[in-house]
Every structure is written in C-alpha cells, then in structure tokens.
N, C-alpha and C positions, 0 to 999 in steps of 0.2 A: 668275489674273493675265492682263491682255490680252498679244497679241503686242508690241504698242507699250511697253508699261511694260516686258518682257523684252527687249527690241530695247534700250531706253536703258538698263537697269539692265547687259548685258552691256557694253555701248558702254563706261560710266562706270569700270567694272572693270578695262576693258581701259588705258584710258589710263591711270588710277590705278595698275595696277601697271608700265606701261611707263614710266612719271614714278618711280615708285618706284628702279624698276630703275637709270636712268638716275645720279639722285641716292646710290643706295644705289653705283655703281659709281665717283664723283667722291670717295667718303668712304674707298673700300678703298686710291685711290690716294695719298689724304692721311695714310694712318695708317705708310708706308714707312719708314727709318730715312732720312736723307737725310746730304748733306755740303757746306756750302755755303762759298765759292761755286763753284759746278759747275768754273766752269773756272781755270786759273793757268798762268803760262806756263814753258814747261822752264825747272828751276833759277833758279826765283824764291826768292827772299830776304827773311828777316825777316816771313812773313805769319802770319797767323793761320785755321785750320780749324773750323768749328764744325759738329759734329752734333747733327742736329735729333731728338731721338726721341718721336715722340706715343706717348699709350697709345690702343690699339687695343682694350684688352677692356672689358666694361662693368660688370665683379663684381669687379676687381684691380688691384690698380695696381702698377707698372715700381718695384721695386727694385733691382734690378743691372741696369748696362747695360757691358760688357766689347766694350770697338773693336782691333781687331787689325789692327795697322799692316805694310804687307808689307817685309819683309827681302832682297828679290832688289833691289829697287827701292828704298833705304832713305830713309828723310823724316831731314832730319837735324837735330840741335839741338832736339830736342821738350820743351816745357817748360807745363804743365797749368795752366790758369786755376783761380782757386782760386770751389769751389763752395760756395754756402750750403745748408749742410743734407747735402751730399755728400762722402765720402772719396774722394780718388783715389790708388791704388793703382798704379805704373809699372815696368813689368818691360821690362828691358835684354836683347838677345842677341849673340852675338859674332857680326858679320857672317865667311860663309864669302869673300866677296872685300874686300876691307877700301877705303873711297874716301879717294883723294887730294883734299885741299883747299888752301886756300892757307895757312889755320891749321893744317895739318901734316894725317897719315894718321889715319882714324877706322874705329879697329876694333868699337866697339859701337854701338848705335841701338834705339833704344827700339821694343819687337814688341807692347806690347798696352798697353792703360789701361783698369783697372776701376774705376768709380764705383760706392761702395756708401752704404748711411744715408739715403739722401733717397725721394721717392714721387712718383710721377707716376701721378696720378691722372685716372678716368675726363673723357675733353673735355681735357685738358691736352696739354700739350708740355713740354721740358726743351730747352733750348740747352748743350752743354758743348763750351768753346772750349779749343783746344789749340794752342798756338803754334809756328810751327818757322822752325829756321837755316837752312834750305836743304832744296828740292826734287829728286830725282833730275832731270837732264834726258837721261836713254838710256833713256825710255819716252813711251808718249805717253796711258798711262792710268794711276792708279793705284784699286786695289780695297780697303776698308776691310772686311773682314767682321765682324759684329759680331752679339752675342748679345745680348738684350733679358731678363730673366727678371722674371715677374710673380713678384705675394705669394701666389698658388697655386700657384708650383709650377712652374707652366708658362715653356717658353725657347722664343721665338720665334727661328731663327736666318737672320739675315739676310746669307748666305753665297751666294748664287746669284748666278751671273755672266750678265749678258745675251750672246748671241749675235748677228748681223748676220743680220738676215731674220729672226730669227724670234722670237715673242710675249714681249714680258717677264716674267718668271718671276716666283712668288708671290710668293718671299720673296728681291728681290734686293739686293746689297750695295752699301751706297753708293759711287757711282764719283766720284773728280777728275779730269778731263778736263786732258791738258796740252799745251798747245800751242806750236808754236814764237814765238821771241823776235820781237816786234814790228823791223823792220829800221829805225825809226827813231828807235825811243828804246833798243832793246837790253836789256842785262840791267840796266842801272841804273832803263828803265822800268818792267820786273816788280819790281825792289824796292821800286822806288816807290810802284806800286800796293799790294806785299804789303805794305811798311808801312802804309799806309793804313788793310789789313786789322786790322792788328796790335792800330791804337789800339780793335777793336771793344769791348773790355771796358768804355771810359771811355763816359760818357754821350751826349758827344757822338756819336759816331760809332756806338754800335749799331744807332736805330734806319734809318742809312741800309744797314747792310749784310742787317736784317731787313725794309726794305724789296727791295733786290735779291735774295735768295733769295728773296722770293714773289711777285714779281711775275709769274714765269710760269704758275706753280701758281693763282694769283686768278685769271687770266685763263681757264685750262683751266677751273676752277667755276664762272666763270661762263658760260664754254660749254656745258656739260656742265646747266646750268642751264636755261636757255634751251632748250635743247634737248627736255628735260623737258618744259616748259610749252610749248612747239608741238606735240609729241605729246598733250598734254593736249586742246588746244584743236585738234586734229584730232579727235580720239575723242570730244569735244563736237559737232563738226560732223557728225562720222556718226550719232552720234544724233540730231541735229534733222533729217538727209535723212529717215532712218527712219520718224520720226513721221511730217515730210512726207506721205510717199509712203504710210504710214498712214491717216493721216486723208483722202488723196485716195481713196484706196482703198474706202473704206469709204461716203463720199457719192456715190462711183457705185454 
C-alpha cells in the first residue's frame, strides 16, 4: 500500500473515531436518571415532579425503578400518578423533626416510591410523575437517589452527589434546584407556576412541560453533534493536505 493511501486511510480513522467518541459521549449523558423541572422555587405549592428514566442497557430492560425522596428536607403531601403497565408502591417515615404547616403539624412524609410490572425497553424512556403539597423551603437543593434495576439483574444506583469544581460523577442523583421566591409575584407565584406543573398528567399541558425539560438537553446534542462532524471534516482535510503534498512530492 502506498504512503498516500496509509496517510488517508489513518486520517479517516482518526476522525471516525474522534466523531465517534464525541457522539458516543452526548448518548452516556442522555441515558442519567433526571428530575424535571430542574428548578422550583422554596416551598412552592401544588406542583408536580416527574422523573425521567431511559434504559441505558442494550440486552435488558428497566423493571424496577425505586426514587428515594429525602427526609431531613421532607416534600410534603406526595401523592403518585397512576401508571400504565406500572405498580406504585409508597412507603411513609416518621419525620425525626416534625413541620408546622397552616393545616396543622405533619409527622410523616413519604421517603421512597417503587414502581414495579412495566418495561423499559432498549432506545426507550418512562416518565413517572409524582405530585406534591408543598416544597421544603430551609434548603436550596433537593437530591432524589434512585435505583434503576434491569431484567438481568443488574441495579444501576443513581446515588452520587455532584460536588462544586469538580467532574460530575457516573452515576449521579437527580437534583431539584430551589430557589428563592420571586419578590414579585411571592409564594402565590410558585403555586402558580407549580400548578401549572400539576395539570401535566392532562393532555394538554404535557407535551409543554416535555418540551421544557429537553430543551437544554437538544441543544447540548446538537452541539455535541456538530461538533463531531467538524472533527470529521478536519481529519478529511488532513488527508487531502496529505495526498496534496503526496502527489507534489512525487512529480518532483
């Protein structure tokens, strides 16, 4: 084989797996457990939560998906969209501080929800939407850890908490981001909004709230895309210098 034909066939390698890479690294980000919408604001009222969970494997599919709701910071009034094809399973704990509310003192709050019976299957996703009465607002994050279990066996645990500085972690747990009360519309704006959330179950309204959860995520693949294909279309243009500079090469 000439130098020229090795000169291009490494070239074409190189970009095909650096496109590869690229793409293959937009798909590991897509397959997370998520919880949308990312953010809500302290002790908002009446909204609705929904995690997103893709299957990730390509020989099994997601039969139990178990979300463990935190108890230092409790979500209150939780109450499970009812799933097709899915059982939801809701277990209670007695909070060790108990919160005051205006409908009186609440000593327990819902710590986990297992979804069993249904299949999420390879290329797929599941939506499972959980509704709640009220938001802590004495934090400004809440962490959902949550176990994933295929029909082999295997449990992905989606338990890892991001740190500040430093790389997000394999397998991390879906965060709600909560921010303080807008000072002009207050806490009747967050219910406002969380109702909003609320109606996502009815027809109208999901596909705007599934458009808001991906519209950041599309944008990231198609950067991550692009991306790709400039690396591609560089490691084409090294090989036509290549040949170039080849074939001048060679008529002197």
């Amino acid at each position: 084989m000439s130098p020229i034909r090795t000169t291009l066939r490494r070239a074409g390698l190189v970009a095909a797996l650096t496109t590869a890479g690229v793409l293959a690294a937009a798909g590991a980000a897509f397959a997370h457990v998520t919880v949308h919408p990312e953010t809500y604001a302290k002790g908002a009222t009446d909204g609705v939560l929904t995690f997103r969970v893709p299957n990730e494997e390509d020989t099994a599919s997601t039969t139990k998906v178990q979300v463990f709701l935190p108890t230092d910071h409790p979500v209150l009034g939780v109450l499970v969209t009812p799933q097709e094809g899915w059982t939801a399973q809701v277990t209670t704990t007695k909070l060790k501080t108990p919160v005051k509310t205006d409908d009186g003192t609440i000593t327990e709050a819902v710590s986990e929800i297992t979804w069993t019976g249904g299949r999420i299957r390879h290329g797929q996703y599941q939506d499972f939407n959980v509704a709640f009465g009220q938001l802590p607002d004495d934090t400004d994050q809440l962490s959902f850890k949550t176990l994933q279990t295929y029909s082999d066996g295997n449990v992905v645990r989606w338990i890892e908490e991001e740190k500040k500085g430093a790389e997000e972690p394999e397998n991390p747990a879906p965060v709600l981001t909560l921010t303080a009360e807008d000072a002009e519309t207050g806490s009747d704006g967050a219910s406002d909004s969380a109702s909003g959330s609320a109606s996502s179950s009815s027809s109208s309204s999901a596909p705007a709230v599934a458009a808001d959860s991906t519209s950041s995520s599309d944008s990231t693949a198609r950067g991550l895309g692009i991306a790709g294909l400039v690396v591609g279309v560089l490691g084409l243009a090294a090989a036509g210098y290549a040949l170039a500079r080849g074939r001048g090469s060679r008529s002197e």
